[in-house]
N, C-alpha and C positions, 0 to 999 in steps of 0.2 A: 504494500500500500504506500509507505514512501516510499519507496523505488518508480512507484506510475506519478505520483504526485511530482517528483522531482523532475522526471523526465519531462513533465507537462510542462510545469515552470522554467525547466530551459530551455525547452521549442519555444514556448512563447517570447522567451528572454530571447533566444537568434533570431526570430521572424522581425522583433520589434525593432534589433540589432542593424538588419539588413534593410529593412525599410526607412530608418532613419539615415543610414550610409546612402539610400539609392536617393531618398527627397536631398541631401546637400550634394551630391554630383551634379542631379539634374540641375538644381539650384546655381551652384557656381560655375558649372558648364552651359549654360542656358542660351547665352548670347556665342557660340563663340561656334564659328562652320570648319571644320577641321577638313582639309582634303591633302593630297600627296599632291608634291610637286609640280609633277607631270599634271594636272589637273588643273594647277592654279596657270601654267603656264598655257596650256591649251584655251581655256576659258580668255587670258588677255588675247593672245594671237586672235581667236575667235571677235573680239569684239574690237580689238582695231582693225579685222577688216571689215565689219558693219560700219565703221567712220570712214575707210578710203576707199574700198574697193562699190562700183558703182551699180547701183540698186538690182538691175538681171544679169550684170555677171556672174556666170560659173566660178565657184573656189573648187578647185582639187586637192585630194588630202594624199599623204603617201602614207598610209595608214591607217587605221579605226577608230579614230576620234570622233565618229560620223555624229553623234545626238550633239554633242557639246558643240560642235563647227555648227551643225542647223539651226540648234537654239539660240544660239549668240551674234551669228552673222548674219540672220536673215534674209541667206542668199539660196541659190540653187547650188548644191554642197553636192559631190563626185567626191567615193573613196578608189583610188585608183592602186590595186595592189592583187596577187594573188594570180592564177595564170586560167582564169572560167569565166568568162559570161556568164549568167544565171537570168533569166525572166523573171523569175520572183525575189530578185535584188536589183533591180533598175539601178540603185546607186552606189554600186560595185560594179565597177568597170576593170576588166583584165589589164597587166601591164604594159600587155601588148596596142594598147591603145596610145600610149604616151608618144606615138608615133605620130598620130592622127594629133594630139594634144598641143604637142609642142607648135605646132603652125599658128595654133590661134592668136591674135592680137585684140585684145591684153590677156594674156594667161596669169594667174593668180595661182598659187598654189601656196599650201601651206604643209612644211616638211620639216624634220630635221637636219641638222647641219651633215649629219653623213648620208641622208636622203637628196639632198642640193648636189652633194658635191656627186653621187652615184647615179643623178642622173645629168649633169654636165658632163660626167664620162664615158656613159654611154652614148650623147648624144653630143659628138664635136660638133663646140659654135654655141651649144645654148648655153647660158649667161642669165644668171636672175639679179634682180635688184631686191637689196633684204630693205622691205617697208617699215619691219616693225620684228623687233625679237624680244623673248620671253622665254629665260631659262634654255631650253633644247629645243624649242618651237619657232619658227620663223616665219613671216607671211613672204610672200615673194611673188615679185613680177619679173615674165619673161623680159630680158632687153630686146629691143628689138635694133637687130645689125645694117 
């Protein structure tokens, strides 16, 4: 009979333990958006090109950043990477596209520094102009020669 009494009093003694612990986290964490690097940097990229880049132009991404690029630059957003077409991914576009990409005037794209420099070397001549960077993230226009 102590033995159940006890145990009662110190469930309830942790339950009361652990709801007080969770109300001051919430509390002191309340205001405060924690995200990883790569996030906060894709979100700036993302929204300085909704300030430069001009209202229907295409951004291309070298990557999967696709919801954060759509929601922030309120443009028509291309993730250009991977070697398939797919119908039921309209905006996944194979690599083998970058061929057809690169001709456009203004090309936008937004890439890493080793994504920039890997496709200037596959493609002698292109040349981007960094608009705006953020951490490992770059906005970018083609130069045009």
């Amino acid at each position: 009979s102590f033995l159940v009494k006890f145990r009662e009093k110190l469930w309830t003694f942790v339950i009361i333990i652990f709801s007080v612990l969770a109300v001051l986290q919430l509390y002191r964490f309340q205001s405060e958006y924690m995200t990883s690097d790569s996030s906060v940097a894709e979100t700036e990229v993302a929204q300085a090109a909704n300030r430069i880049i001009p209202i229907n132009e295409p951004v291309y991404l070298t990557d999967s950043y696709y919801p954060t690029a759509v929601y922030y630059t309120q443009r028509p957003v291309y993730a250009v990477f991977g070697n398939v077409a797919r119908a039921d991914t309209w905006w996944i576009l194979p690599k083998s596209d970058w061929v057809i990409l690169i001709k456009q005037d203004p090309l936008f794209v937004i890439a890493s520094p080793d994504d920039q420099a890997s496709l200037e070397k596959q493609f002698p001549g292109l040349k981007f102009e960094i608009l705006y960077q953020s951490g490992q993230r770059r906005l970018l226009k083609r130069v045009v020669q």
